[in-house]
VODRENMI-640894 format. One record per residue (C-alpha): residue in three letters; x, y, z. Coordinates in steps of 0.2 Angstrom, whole numbers, plus 5000, padded with zeros to 4 digits. Last residue first. Layout:
// residues N
ALAXYZ ...
***
This chain:
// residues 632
UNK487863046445 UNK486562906449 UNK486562816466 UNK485562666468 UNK484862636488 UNK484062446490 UNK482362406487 UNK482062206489 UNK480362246497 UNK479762326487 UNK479762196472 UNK479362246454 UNK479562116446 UNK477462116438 UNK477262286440 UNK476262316422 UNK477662356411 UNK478462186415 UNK478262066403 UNK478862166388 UNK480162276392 UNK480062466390 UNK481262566391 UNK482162726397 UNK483562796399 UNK485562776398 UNK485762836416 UNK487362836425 UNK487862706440 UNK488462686455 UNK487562536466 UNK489562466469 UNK490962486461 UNK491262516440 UNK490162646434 UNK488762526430 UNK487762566417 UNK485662616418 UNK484362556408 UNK482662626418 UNK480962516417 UNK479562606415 UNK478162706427 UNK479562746437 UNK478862826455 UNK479962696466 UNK481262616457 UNK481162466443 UNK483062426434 UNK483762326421 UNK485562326417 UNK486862356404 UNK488162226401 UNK487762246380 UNK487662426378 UNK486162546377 UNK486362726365 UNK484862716355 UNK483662666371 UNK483062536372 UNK481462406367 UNK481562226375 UNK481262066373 UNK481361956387 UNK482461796391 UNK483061846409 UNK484861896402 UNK483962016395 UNK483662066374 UNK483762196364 UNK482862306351 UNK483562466345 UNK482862646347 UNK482862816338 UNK481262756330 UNK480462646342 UNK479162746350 UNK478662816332 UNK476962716325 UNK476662736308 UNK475762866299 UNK476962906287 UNK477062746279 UNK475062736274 UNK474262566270 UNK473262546255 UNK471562446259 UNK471062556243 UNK472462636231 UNK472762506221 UNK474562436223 UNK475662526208 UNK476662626225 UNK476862466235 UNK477562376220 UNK478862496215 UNK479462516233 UNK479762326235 UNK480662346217 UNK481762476226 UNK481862366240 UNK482562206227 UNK483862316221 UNK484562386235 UNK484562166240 UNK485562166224 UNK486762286228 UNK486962206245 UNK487262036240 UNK488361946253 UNK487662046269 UNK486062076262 UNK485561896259 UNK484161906250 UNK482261846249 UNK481861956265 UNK482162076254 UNK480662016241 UNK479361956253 UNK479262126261 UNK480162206276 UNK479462276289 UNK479062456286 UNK477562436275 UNK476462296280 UNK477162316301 UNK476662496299 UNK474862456295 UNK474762316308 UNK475162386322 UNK474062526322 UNK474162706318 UNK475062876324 UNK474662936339 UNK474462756347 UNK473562786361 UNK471762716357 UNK472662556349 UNK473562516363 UNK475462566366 UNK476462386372 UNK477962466364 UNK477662476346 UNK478962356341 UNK478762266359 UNK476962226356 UNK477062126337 UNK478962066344 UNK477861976360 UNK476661896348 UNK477761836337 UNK478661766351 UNK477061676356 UNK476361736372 UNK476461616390 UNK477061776398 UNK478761716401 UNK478761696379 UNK478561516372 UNK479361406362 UNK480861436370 UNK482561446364 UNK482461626359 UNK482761686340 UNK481061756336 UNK481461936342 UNK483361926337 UNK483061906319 UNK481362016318 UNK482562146323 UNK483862086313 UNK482562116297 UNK482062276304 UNK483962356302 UNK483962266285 UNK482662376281 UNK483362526288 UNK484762496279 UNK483762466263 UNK482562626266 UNK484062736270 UNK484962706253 UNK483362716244 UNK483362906251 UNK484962926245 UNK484762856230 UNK482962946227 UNK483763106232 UNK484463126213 UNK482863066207 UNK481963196212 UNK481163286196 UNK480963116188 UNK480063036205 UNK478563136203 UNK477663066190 UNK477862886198 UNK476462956212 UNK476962906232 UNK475862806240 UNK477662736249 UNK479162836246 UNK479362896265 UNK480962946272 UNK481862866283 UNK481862856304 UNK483262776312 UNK483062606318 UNK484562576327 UNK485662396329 UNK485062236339 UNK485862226354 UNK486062076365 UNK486262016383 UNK485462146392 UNK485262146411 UNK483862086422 UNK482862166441 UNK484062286448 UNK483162366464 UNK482662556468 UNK482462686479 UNK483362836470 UNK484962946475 UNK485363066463 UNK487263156463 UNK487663326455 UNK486663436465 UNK488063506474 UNK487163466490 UNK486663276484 UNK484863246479 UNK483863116488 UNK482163066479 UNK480462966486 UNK479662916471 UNK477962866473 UNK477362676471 UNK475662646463 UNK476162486451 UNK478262506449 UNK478162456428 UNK476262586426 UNK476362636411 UNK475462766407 UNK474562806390 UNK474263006389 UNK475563026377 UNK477063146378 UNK477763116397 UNK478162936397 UNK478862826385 UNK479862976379 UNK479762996359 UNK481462986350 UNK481763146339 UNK483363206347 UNK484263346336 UNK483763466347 UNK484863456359 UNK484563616372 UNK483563516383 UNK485063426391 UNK484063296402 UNK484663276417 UNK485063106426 UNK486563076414 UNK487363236427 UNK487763406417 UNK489263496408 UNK488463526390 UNK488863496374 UNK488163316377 UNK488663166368 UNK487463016364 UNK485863086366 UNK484763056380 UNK482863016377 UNK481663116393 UNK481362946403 UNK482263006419 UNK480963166419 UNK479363036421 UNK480262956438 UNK478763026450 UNK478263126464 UNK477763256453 UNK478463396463 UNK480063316468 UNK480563236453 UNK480063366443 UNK480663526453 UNK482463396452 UNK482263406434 UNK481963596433 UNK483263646445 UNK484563536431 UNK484163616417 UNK484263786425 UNK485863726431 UNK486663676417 UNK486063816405 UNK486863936417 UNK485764066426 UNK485764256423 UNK484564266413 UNK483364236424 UNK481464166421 UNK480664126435 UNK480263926440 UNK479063906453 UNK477563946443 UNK478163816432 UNK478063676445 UNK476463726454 UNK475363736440 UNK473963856442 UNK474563966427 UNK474263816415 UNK475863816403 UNK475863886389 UNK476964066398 UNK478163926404 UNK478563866386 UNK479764016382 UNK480863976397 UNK481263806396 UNK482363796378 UNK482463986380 UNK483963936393 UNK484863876379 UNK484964046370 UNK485064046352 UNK483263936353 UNK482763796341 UNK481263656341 UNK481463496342 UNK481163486361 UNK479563536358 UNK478463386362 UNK479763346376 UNK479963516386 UNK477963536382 UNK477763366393 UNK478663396404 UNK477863576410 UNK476363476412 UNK474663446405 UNK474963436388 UNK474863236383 UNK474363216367 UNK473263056363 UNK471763176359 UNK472563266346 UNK471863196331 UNK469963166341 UNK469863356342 UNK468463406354 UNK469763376371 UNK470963486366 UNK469563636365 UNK470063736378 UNK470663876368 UNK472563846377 UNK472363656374 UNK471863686354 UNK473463806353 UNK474663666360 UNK473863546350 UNK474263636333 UNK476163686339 UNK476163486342 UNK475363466325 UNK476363576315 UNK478163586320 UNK478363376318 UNK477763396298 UNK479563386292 UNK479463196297 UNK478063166283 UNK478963276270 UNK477863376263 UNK477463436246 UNK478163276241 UNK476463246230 UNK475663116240 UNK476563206255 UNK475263346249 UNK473863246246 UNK473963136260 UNK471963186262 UNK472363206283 UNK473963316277 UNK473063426264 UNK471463446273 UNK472363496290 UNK473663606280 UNK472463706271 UNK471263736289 UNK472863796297 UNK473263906284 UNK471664006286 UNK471763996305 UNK473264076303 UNK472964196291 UNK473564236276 UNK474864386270 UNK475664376254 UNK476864566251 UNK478364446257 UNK477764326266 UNK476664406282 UNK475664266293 UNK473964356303 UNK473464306320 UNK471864326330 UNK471764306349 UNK473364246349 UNK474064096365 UNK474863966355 UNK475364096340 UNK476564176351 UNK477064026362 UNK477363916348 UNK478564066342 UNK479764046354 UNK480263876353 UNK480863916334 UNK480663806321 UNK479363856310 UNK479964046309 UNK481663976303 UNK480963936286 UNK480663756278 UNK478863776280 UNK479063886263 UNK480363776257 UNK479363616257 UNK477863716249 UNK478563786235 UNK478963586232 UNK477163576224 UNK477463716211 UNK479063596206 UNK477863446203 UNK476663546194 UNK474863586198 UNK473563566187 UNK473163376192 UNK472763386211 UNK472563576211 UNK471163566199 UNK470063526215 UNK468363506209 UNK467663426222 UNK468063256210 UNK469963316214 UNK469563296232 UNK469063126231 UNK470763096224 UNK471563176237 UNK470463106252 UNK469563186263 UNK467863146256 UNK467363106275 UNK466963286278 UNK465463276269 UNK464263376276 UNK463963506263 UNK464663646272 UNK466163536275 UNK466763516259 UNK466363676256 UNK467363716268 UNK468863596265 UNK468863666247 UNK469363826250 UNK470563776264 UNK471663666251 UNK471463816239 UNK472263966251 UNK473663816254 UNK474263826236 UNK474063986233 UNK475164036251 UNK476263886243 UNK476263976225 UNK476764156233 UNK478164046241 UNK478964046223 UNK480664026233 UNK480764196238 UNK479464316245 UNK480364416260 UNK480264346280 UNK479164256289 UNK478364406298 UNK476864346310 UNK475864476315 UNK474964436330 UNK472864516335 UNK472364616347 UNK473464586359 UNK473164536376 UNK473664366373 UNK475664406366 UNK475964516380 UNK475164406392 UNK476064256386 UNK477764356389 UNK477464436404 UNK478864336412 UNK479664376397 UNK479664576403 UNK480264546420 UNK481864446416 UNK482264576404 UNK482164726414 UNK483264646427 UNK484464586411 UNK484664776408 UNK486464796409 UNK486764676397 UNK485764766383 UNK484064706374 UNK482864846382 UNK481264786378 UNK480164866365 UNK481464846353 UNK481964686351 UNK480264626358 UNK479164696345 UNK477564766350 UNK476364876338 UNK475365026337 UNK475265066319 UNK475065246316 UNK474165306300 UNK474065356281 UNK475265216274 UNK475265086287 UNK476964986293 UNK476764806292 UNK478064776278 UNK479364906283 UNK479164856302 UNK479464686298 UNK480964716284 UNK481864796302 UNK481364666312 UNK482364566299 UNK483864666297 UNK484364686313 UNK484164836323 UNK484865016328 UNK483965166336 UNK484565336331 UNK483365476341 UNK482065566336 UNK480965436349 UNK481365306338 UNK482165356323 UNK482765176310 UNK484565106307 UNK484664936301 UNK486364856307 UNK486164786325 UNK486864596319 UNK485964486329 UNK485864346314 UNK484264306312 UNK482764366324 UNK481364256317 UNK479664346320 UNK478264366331 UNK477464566331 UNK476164606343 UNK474764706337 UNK474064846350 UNK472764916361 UNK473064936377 UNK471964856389 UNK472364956404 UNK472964806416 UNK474464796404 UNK475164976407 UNK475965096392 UNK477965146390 UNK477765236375 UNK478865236358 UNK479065326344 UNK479265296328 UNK480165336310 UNK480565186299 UNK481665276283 UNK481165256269 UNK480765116259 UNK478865076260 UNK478665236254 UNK476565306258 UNK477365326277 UNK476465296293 UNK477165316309 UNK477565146319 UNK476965176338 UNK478065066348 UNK477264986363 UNK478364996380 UNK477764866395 UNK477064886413 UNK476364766422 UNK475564886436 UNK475764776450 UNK477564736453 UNK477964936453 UNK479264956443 UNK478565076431 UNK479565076414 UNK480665216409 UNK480465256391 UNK481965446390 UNK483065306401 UNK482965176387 UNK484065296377 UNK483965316358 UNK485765346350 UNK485965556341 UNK486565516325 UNK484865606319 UNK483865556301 UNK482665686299 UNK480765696304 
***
């Protein structure tokens, strides 16, 4: 077949309108012995209640520049670059490939949004009913043939490791003793391979947690490497759990966020959630809770942000079943439908506590979470674990929403204020258990990194400041103080639920050692640099058992800053809370709410959640005293 300028036309592939055939178009990819010349296809409008057979393709679409040309249906047919480096790398030799590609096999142009909104709302079943997903990360670069190697290893030995019971020995020295001769034949710069390859946009897309989520089978493409996903999977599990690869900076502990929430998601959709005691303190049984564990992720258009987590969500769920996809809808008002739907349909304040960020691009009420920030890394108080608060006891919100759906009206009753701010903590990254042999090849980031550490140092020393600075001996509660700032740091989270380790281990590692606290940082700050850096020399010489492990620390108050009330109790805030801010319980919180006054009356916006220790449990909460606060 010859190259035409004659442009394909959706009409010549109709697809059956009829609401119950499920109709969808699957591109047969001719085969070619020439991986570069020219992509010839065809493509078939086919019926999802048949069972056709077919792979579907999940990829990152780049910059939507139309500028690959391939023959579809003898017709010109253009598409970007990276679908097209898809096609050419999956494309077979001697036979047809029957595939599904969204950018072709929907009709992308703006007089087809109908067509569009029907197609993702088949979304999961496209991606379930195939018979297995081809993931295309893109072209080898970066070594990343050394990552695939790397990780191929890691699952090697986790199986015999576990074929000979001994799944204990995840540990990276006593993975060595397996025989593992990656532990000490690997180079420092054949382990950063690895921080690239899971650098690439694939990993942080919302779409693409769907598309793996809910796969049969599925199959990652790099270049001319291919793995699968299960195979990779296994690697990563062993290599994270044994610390070996953030041992070796393979990883970076905070650039780990895609993996195990994508992870979870995948074990709730196979029904085995519940058999994996890692991921049995996340919470994904509602439409909030995916908005909040993969709020992280990116999507070009903001109204993917909701729509490409409906299809993970449990089909029986009255909330997500009621929201259609439509592409025709404002960011702002699909974000704020879904909240009210919350509020209403849960009959409780869990929305109010998704984190806000500072600034919002976007034109909508402080009561709505703008979903399409991805920058916000603070964990909700409610919503991602499966620990409830419970500040209001059994109460039910009972919501009013203004006609213009600007305006929320909430039962409530102002209980303290806040008196005084300690600064952020901001997340840093981790040096700790952390081999000297590495350090030479990244010691240009180990000023930077070093930088963090001692503000985020002196950020934990004002906290501890401000925690033990009451004039009381003892707290409301009758606790010590110490005791108070031990719960309130980790906010009140029991061991069971705490997702990422106890108390204790992060309190000997993050808060500051003997050494900083040794200086005044204000009048010595070079010095008091100097005395974390030796800090960080210690904890890395310190023998490997009873070590403790930075990266497993708790995260509720990263993102956060400690205060405290008028009242005389400690609390944990949100980044963005301001001295004159006040307290409030209303009926259906499960937490407190921050909220500032707009100047008259019970108007106010909301700054969001927090937890205040001493009250978490429905001690001041008083029904009676409810009175009408309005939030715009």
């Amino acid at each position: 077949m010859e190259f035409t300028d004659k442009p394909f036309c959706y009409s010549t592939v109709p697809l059956d309108d009829r609401s119950k055939r499920r109709s969808i178009r699957v591109l047969e990819l001719l085969p070619d012995p020439n991986p570069t010349s020219v992509i010839q296809c065809n493509l078939h409008a086919v019926s999802l209640d048949e069972r056709p057979c077919y792979e579907a393709i999940s990829y990152f679409w780049g910059p939507r520049y139309f500028e690959c040309s391939i023959t579809c249906n003898g017709a010109n047919l253009n598409i970007t670059r990276s679908l097209h480096r898809a096609l050419q790398r999956v494309r077979h030799p001697t036979q047809s490939r029957w595939v599904w590609a969204d950018a072709i096999c929907i009709n992308q142009s703006d007089d087809a949004i109908a067509e569009r909104i029907s197609q993702v709302s088949m979304m999961r079943d496209i991606y379930e009913n195939a018979k297995q997903v081809l993931i295309w990360l893109g072209a080898a670069e970066n070594n990343s043939h050394q990552a695939i190697y790397i990780i191929r290893q890691l699952a090697k030995y986790r199986s015999e490791i576990e074929a000979i019971g001994r799944p204990s020995c995840w540990a990276s020295d006593q993975l060595e003793a397996f025989g593992l001769n990656l532990h000490k034949g690997t180079t420092q710069k054949e382990w950063t391979t690895l921080q690239l390859f899971f650098d690439r946009p694939w990993f942080k897309r919302v779409w693409t947690v769907q598309e793996v989520a809910v796969a049969r089978k599925a199959v990652l493409f790099c270049g001319d490497e291919e793995i699968p996903w299960d195979e990779m999977v296994s690697g990563l599990e062993i290599g994270i759990s044994s610390r070996l690869l953030t041992s070796k900076r393979a990883l970076n502990p905070d650039s780990l966020d895609f993996f195990d929430p994508a992870h979870a998601a995948q074990l709730r959709h196979t029904q085995v959630l519940q058999d994996s005691p890692k991921y049995s303190g996340y919470n994904l049984d509602s439409l909030l809770s995916y908005l909040l564990w993969f709020r992280p992720r990116e999507a070009t258009n903001p109204l993917d942000k909701v729509f490409a987590l409906l299809g993970l969500i449990d089909k029986h769920d009255i909330i997500a079943a009621s929201i259609v996809p439509d592409y025709k809808l404002t960011a702002e008002s699909l974000y704020t439908s879904v909240t009210i739907k919350l509020l209403q349909g849960t009959r409780t304040l869990d929305v109010l506590s998704a984190p806000r960020g500072s600034q919002s691009s976007l034109s909508l009420p402080s009561w709505v979470p703008n979903w399409s920030d991805s920058s916000i890394s603070t964990m909700s108080l409610t919503g991602q674990s499966r620990f409830n608060y419970s500040a209001t006891g059994t109460s039910q919100a009972s919501v009013q929403i203004s006609p213009d759906n600007r305006t929320l009206y909430l039962k409530g009753h102002i209980i303290d204020s806040i008196v005084s701010l300690a600064p952020i903590l901001q997340k840093s990254s981790a040096f700790y258990d952390t081999p000297m042999t590495s350090w030479r090849d990244s010691m240009q980031k180990f000023s930077t990194v070093l930088d963090k550490l001692s503000d985020n140092q002196k950020v934990l020393m004002e906290w501890e400041v401000l925690a033990t600075s009451f004039n009381i001996s003892q707290y409301p509660t009758g606790e010590s103080l110490t005791e108070v700032f031990h719960s309130t740091i980790r906010a009140g989270l029991p061991q069971e639920y705490n997702m990422k380790s106890y108390y204790e281990d992060w309190r000997g590692n993050v808060l500051p050692g003997n050494l900083p606290k040794a200086v005044d940082s204000s009048r010595h700050p070079r010095l008091f640099k100097g005395a974390v850096f030796v800090q960080v020399l210690q904890d890395a010489w310190a023998p490997r058992e009873g070590k403790k492990k930075h990266e497993d620390y708790p995260t509720m108050a990263y993102g956060r800053r400690l205060g405290k009330t008028k009242g005389g109790y400690l609390a944990l805030l949100p980044g963005v809370t301001r001295v004159g801010d006040v307290v409030a319980l209303c009926e259906g919180g499960k937490t407190p709410l921050v909220l500032r006054s707009r100047g008259y009356g019970n108007l106010f916006e909301l700054v969001g959640d927090c937890y205040v220790h001493g009250v978490m449990n429905g001690e001041m909460f008083r029904p009676v005293e409810l009175s009408i606060l309005t939030l715009v």
